[in-house]
LOKOL-870620 format. One record per residue (C-alpha): residue in three letters; x, y, z. Coordinates in steps of 0.001 Angstrom, whole numbers, plus 524288, in hexadecimal, padded with zeros to 5 digits. Layout:
  residuo      X      Y      Z
      ALA      X      Y      Z
...
This chain:
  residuo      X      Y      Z
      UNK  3DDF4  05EF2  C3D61
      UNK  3D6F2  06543  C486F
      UNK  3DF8D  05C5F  C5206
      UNK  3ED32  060EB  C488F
      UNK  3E901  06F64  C4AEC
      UNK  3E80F  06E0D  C5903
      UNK  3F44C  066C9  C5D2E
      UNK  3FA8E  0718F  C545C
      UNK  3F5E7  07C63  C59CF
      UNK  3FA30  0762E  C6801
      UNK  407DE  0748B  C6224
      UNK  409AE  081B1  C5E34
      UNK  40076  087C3  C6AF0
      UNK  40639  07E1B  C73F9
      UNK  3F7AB  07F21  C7A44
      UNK  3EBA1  07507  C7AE1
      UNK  3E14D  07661  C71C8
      UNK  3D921  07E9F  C796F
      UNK  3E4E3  087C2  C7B04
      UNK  3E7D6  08AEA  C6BEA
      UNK  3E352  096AA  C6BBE
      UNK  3E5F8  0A4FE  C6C4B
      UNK  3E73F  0A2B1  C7B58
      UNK  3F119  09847  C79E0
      UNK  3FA12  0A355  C73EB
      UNK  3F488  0ACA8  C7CE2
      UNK  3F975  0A3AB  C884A
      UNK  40749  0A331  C8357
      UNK  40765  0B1CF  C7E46
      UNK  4050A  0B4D8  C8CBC
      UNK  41169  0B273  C8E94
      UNK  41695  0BC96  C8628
      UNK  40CDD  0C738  C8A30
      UNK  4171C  0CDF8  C9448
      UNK  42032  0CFFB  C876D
      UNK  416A7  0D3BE  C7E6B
      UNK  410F9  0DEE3  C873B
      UNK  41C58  0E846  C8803
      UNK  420AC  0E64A  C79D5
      UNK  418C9  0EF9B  C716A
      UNK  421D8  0EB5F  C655D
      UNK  42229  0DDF3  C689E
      UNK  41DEE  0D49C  C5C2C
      UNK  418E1  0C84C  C60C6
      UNK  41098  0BF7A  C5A6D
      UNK  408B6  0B460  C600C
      UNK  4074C  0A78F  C57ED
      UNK  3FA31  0A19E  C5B14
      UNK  3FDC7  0945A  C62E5
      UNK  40B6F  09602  C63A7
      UNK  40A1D  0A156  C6E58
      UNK  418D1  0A890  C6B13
      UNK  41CF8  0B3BD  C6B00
      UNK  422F3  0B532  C5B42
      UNK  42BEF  0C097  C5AE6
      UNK  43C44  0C358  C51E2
      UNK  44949  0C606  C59DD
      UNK  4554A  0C1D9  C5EB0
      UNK  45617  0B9CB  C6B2D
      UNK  45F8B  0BDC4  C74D6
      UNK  45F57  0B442  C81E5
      UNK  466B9  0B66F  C8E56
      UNK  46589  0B50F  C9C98
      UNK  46ADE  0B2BF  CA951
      UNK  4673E  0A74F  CB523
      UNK  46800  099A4  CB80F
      UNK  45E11  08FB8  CB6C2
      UNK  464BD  08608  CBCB1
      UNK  46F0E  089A2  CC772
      UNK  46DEF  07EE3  CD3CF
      UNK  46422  0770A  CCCDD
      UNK  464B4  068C7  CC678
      UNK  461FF  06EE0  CB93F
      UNK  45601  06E6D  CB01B
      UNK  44B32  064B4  CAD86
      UNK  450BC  0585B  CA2C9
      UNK  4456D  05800  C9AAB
      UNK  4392A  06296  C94E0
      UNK  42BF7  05F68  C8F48
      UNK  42A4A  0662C  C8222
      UNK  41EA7  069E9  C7C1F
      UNK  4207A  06C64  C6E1A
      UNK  41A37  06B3D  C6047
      UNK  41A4F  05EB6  C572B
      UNK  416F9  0626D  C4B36
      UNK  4190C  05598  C45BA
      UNK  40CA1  05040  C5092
      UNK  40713  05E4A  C5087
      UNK  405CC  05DB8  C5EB5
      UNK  40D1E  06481  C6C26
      UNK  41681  05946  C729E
      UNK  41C31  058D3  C7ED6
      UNK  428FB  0508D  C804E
      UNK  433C0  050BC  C8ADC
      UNK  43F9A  05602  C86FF
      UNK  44D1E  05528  C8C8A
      UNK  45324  062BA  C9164
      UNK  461B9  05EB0  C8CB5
      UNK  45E40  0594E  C7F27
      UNK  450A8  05C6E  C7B51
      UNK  44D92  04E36  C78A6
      UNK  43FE1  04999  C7A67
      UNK  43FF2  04078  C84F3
      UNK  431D2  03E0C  C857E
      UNK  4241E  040C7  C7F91
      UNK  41758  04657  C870F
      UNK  40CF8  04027  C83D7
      UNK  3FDA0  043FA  C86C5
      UNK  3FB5E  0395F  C923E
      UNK  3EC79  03A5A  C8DE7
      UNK  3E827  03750  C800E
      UNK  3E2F6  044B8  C7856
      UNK  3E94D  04D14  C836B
      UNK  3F0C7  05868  C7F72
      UNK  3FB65  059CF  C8A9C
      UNK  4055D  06513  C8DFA
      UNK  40066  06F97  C843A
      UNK  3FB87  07EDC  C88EB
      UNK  403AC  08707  C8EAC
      UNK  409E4  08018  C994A
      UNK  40379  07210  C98B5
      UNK  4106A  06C59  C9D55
      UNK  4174E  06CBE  CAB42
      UNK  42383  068BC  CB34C
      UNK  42656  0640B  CBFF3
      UNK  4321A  060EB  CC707
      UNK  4392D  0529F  CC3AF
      UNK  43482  0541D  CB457
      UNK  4277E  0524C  CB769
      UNK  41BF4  057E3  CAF6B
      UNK  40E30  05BCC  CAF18
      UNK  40572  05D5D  CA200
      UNK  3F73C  0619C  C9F45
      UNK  3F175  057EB  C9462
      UNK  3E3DF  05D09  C8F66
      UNK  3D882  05440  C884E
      UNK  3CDAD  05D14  C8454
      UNK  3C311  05BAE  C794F
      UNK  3BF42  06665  C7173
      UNK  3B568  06AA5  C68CC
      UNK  3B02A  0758D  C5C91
      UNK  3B2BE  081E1  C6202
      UNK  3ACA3  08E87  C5D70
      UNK  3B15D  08DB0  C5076
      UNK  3B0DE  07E49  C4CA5
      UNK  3BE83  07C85  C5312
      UNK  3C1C8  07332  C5F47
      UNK  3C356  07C0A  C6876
      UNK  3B956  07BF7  C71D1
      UNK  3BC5B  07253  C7D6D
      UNK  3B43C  068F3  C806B
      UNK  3BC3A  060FB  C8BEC
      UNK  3C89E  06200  C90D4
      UNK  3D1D3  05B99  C9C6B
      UNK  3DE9F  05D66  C9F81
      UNK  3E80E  05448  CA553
      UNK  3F399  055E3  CAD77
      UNK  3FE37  04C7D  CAC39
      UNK  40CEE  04B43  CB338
      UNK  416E5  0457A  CAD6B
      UNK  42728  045B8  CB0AA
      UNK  4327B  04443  CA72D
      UNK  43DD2  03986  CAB25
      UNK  44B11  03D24  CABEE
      UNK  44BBD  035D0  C9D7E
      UNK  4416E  03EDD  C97BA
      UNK  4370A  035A0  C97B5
      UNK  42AA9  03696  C9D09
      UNK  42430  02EE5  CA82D
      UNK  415A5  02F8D  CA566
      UNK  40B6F  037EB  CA5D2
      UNK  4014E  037FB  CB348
      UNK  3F5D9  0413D  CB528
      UNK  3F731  049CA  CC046
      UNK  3EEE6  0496E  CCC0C
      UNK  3E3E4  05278  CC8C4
      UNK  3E837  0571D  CBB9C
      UNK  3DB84  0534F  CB331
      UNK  3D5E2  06054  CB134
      UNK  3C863  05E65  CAA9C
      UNK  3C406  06950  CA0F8
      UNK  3CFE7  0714D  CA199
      UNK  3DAB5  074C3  C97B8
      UNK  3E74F  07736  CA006
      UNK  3F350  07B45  C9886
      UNK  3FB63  081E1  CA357
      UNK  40264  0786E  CAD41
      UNK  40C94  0793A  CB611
      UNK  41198  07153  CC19B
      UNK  4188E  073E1  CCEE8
      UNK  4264D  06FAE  CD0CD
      UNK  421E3  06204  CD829
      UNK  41801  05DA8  CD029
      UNK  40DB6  0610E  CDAC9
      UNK  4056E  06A0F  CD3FD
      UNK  40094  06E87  CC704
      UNK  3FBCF  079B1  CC132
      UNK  3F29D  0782A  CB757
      UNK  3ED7E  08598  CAF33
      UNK  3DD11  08263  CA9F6
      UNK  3D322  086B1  CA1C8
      UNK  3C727  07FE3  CA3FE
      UNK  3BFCE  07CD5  C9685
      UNK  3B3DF  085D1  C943B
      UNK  3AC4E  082E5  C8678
      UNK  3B636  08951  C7DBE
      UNK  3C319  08C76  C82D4
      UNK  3C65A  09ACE  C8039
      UNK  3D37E  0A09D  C7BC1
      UNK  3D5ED  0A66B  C8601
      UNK  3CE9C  0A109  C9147
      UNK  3D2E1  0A320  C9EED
      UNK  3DA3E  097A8  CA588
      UNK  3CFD9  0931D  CB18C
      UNK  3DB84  09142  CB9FA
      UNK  3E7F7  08A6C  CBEB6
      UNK  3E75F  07C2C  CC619
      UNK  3F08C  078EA  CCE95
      UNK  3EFE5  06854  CD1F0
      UNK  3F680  0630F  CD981
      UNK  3FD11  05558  CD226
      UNK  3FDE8  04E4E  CE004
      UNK  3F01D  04F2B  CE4B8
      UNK  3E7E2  0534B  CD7DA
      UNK  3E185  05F00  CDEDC
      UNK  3E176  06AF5  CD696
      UNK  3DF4A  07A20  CDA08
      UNK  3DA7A  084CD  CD0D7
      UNK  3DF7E  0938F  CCFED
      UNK  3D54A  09820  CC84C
      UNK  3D627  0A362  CBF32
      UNK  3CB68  0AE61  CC00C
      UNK  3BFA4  0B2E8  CC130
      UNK  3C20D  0BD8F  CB79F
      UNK  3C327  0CB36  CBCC1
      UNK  3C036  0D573  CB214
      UNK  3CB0D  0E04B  CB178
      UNK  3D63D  0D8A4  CB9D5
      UNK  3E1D4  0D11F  CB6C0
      UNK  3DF40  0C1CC  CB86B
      UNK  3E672  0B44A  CB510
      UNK  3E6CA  0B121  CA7A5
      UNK  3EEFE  0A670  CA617
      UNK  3FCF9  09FE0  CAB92
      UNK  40713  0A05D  CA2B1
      UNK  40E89  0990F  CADB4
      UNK  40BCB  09065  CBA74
      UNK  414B2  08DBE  CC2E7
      UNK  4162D  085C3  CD1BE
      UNK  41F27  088F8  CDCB6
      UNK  4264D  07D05  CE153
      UNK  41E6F  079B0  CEE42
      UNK  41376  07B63  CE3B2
      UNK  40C73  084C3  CEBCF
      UNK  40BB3  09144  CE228
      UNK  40709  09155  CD470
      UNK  40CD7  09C49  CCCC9
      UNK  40783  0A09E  CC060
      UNK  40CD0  0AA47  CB48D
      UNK  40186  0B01E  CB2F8
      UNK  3F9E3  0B7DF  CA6E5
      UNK  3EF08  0C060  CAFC1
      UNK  3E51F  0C969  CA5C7
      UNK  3D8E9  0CF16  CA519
      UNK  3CEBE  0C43C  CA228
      UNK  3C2A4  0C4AD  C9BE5
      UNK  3BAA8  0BA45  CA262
      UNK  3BF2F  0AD6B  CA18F
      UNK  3C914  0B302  C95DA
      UNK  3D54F  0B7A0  C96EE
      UNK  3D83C  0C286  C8E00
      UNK  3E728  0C92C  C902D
      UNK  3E619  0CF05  C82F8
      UNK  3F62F  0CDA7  C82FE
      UNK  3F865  0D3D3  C9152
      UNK  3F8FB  0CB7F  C9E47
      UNK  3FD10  0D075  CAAA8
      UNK  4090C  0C5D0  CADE1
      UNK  409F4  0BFC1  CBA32
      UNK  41074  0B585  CC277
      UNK  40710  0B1E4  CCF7C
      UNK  408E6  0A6E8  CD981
      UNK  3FC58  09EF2  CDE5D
      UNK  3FCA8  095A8  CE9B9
      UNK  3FBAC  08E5B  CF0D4
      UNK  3F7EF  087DD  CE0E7
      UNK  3F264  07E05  CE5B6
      UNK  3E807  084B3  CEC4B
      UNK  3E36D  08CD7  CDEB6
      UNK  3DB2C  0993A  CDF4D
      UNK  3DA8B  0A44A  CD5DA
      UNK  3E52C  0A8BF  CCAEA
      UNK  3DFC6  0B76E  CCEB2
      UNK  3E9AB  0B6B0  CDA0B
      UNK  3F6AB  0B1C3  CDD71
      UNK  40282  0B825  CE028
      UNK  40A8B  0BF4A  CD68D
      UNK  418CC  0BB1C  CD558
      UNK  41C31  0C399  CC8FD
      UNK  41589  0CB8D  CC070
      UNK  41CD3  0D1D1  CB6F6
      UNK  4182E  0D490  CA6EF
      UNK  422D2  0CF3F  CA091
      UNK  4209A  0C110  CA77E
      UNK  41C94  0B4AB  C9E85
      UNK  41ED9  0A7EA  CA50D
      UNK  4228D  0A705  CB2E0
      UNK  42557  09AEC  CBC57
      UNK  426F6  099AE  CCB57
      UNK  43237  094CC  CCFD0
      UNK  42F81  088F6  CDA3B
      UNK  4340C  092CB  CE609
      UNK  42C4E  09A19  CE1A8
      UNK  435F0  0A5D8  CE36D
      UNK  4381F  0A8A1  CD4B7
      UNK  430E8  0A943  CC7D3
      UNK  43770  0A290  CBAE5
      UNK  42FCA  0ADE1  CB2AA
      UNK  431D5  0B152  CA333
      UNK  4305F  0C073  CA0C6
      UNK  42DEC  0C4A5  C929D
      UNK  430FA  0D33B  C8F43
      UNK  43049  0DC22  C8359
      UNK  43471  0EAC5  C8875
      UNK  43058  0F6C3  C7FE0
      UNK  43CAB  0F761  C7B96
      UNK  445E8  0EC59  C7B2D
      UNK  446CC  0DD20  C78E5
      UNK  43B0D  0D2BF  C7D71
      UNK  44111  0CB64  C8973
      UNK  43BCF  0BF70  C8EDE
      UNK  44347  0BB74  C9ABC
      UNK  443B1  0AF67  CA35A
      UNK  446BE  0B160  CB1BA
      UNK  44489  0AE1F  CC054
      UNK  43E73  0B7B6  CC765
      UNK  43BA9  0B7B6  CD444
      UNK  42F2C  0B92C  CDC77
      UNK  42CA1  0C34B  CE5B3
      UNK  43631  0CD90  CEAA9
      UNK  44502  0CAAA  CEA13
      UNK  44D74  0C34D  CE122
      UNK  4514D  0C795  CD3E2
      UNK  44C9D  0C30F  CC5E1
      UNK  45629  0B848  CBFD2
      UNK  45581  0B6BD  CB067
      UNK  45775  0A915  CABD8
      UNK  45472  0AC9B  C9C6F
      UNK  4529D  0B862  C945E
      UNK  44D86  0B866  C85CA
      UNK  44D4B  0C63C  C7DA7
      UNK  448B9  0C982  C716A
      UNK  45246  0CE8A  C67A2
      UNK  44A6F  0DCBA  C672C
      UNK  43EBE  0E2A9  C6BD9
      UNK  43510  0DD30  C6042
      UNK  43A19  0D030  C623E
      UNK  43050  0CA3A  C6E3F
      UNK  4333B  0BDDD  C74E4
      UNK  42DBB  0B04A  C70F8
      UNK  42B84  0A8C6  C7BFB
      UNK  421D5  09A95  C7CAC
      UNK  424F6  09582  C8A16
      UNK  42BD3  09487  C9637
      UNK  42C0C  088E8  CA1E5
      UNK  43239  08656  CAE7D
      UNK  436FF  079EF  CB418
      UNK  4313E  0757B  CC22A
      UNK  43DE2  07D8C  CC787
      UNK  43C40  08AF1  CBEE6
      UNK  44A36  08AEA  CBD12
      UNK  44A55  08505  CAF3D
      UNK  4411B  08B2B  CA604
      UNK  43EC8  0890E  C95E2
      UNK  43CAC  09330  C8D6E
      UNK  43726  093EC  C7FE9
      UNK  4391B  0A223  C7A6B
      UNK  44208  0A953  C713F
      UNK  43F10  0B4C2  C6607
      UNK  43CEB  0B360  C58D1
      UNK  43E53  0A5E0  C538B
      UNK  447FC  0A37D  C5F47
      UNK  43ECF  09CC3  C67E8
      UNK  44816  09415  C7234
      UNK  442F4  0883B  C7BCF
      UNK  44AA8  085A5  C864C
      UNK  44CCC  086B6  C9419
      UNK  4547E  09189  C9BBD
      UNK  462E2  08E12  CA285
      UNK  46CFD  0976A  CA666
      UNK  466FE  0A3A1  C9E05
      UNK  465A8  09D2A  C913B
      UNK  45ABA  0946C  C8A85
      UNK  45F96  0869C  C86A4
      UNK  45657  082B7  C7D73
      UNK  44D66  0757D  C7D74
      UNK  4470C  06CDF  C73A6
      UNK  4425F  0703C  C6D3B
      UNK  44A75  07D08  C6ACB
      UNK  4402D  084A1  C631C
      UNK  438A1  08DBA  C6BAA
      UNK  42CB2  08BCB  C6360
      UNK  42C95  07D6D  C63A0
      UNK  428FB  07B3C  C736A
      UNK  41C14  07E98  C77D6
      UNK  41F2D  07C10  C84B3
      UNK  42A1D  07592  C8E08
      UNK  42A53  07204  C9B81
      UNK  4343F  06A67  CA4B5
């Protein structure tokens, strides 16, 4: 029963075990904070593991751009994580762009491993080639007779790359991706392959709700060594990282860009109480590591949610949510560019049908190029998954926006 409760809770959290909790809503809810701030009318209510913003209206879409001029077009095949109900577990199968088929089913290359889940446990590279975190912890009676005090934990990295049939070639572990006792449920890769970034909490007795990440690892897959920006020490009274909503390599590798949640902390604890300070900062060279309490920032802006570099590193694929005093919730999609010069180009726009309406919105993720980018958001009971071309979202399989947990290609 106890094993039943779990793998539900995962479904509907799309988070580990350690991570279904109020943090695990707090950690998708982040990405609504910029909309809830300036919306004093705003109803929203947050379902405990399912992280979304629940709100009534009309959706009205539109949008200008091009997500595909001079290029040879978008990726053939996604992995989707969604819901079984009939197994009562998350799966992860590749699905084909055109059709939606399922061309092929992930499977946990280690017995007992839970693979792909948390907020990001799933990344692309260039050539349909992926990279997943797979987890085998043991737990034990928490404070109140429940399993939920860790007793060991390692995480595994593993690549993987999808044929041009869909299929799937086999699963290898990557050169210094056995992380022992850390949960990591944030990953994301550089264009090439080369390098990995890898989001960590080390385990600590009991695993608190909200307990501050201990940093980002960046490995390199070719030679196994690994680098750590390192979050704190806690500075009483000041802004600090919280927790990346986002990661994100240049081409050549050499930057790590994170969308970033910075707060005041209490300790180890990170305690936004509903505000964070938005930002988008650059770190490099990544491979080097040093501390999250610098970098350089590329954008910071209140209304910002997910953001991704572009491999140039010129421009920022960013989603901005908005919910003015007066007037419709926004949430727009659009390419933005860094530093002085260049103007903002919308690929997608979402609004809500009035003011009271807010903006659902689950996820976002970005291709090794950052020109195509899937979407799951909508109002109301119109929650769309899809990807953006030309202005408009095309939807994927499955259509219903509260099916996916998460999607990457």
């Amino acid at each position: 029963m106890e094993q039943q409760l779990r793998d539900l809770l995962i479904g509907e959290a799309g988070d580990p075990p350690h991570r279904v909790t109020v943090e695990a809503v707090r950690r998708r809810a982040v990405r609504r904070w910029a909309a809830q701030a300036g919306a004093a009318g705003l109803a929203v209510v947050v379902a405990v593991g399912l992280g979304a913003a629940v709100s009534t209206g009309v959706l009205h879409t539109g949008g200008s751009g091009s997500s595909a001029a001079g290029h040879a077009g978008p990726p053939r095949y996604y992995v989707s994580q969604t819901f079984d109900p009939k197994a009562r577990k998350v799966v992860m199968t590749v699905r084909s762009r055109a059709s939606g088929r399922v061309t092929a089913v992930i499977r946990p290359p280690l017995r007992g491993a839970q693979c792909g889940q948390g907020n990001a446990g799933i990344a692309a590279a260039n050539d349909q080639i992926f990279f997943m975190t797979c987890e085998i912890s043991r737990w034990g009676p928490g404070k109140y007779g429940s399993a939920s005090k860790p007793l060991s934990v390692k995480t595994y990295i593993y690549r993987f790359q999808v044929t041009s049939a869909g299929r799937i070639t086999g699963y290898s572990l990557v050169r210094g991706g056995v992380l022992k006792g850390m949960f990591a449920d944030n990953i994301a890769a550089a264009p090439d392959g080369s390098e990995l970034a890898v989001e960590v909490t080390r385990i600590a007795g009991t695993i608190y709700t909200n307990t501050l990440p201990g940093g980002i690892f960046v490995i390199n897959t070719r030679t196994g060594a690994s680098a750590l920006w390192k979050a704190g020490p806690n500075v009483p009274g000041t802004l600090q990282y919280a927790r990346a909503t986002d990661m994100s390599f240049t081409g050549d590798g050499r930057e790590l860009v994170l969308m970033e949640a910075r707060c005041h902390r209490q300790g180890h604890l990170v305690n936004c109480n509903g505000h964070a300070d938005m930002q988008v900062r650059a770190y490099s060279p990544a491979g080097r590591g040093g501390s999250l309490e610098g970098g350089r920032v590329l954008l910071h802006d209140p209304r910002l949610s997910d953001a991704f570099i572009t491999p140039d590193g010129y421009a920022v694929a960013a989603v901005l949510v908005g919910c003015p005093e007066h007037g419709a919730c926004t949430l727009t999609v659009a390419r933005i560019p860094v530093g002085a010069g260049g103007a903002q180009r919308v690929l997608y726009r979402v609004q809500s049908g009035s003011r009271n309406a807010g903006i659902f919105f689950r996820f976002v993720s970005a291709d090794p190029s950052r020109r195509y980018l899937i979407l799951d958001a909508g109002t109301g009971n119109r929650r769309v998954n899809g990807w953006i071309d030309h202005g408009k979202l095309v939807p994927l399989t499955p259509a219903d926006g509260n099916a996916a947990s998460y999607e990457a290609w």
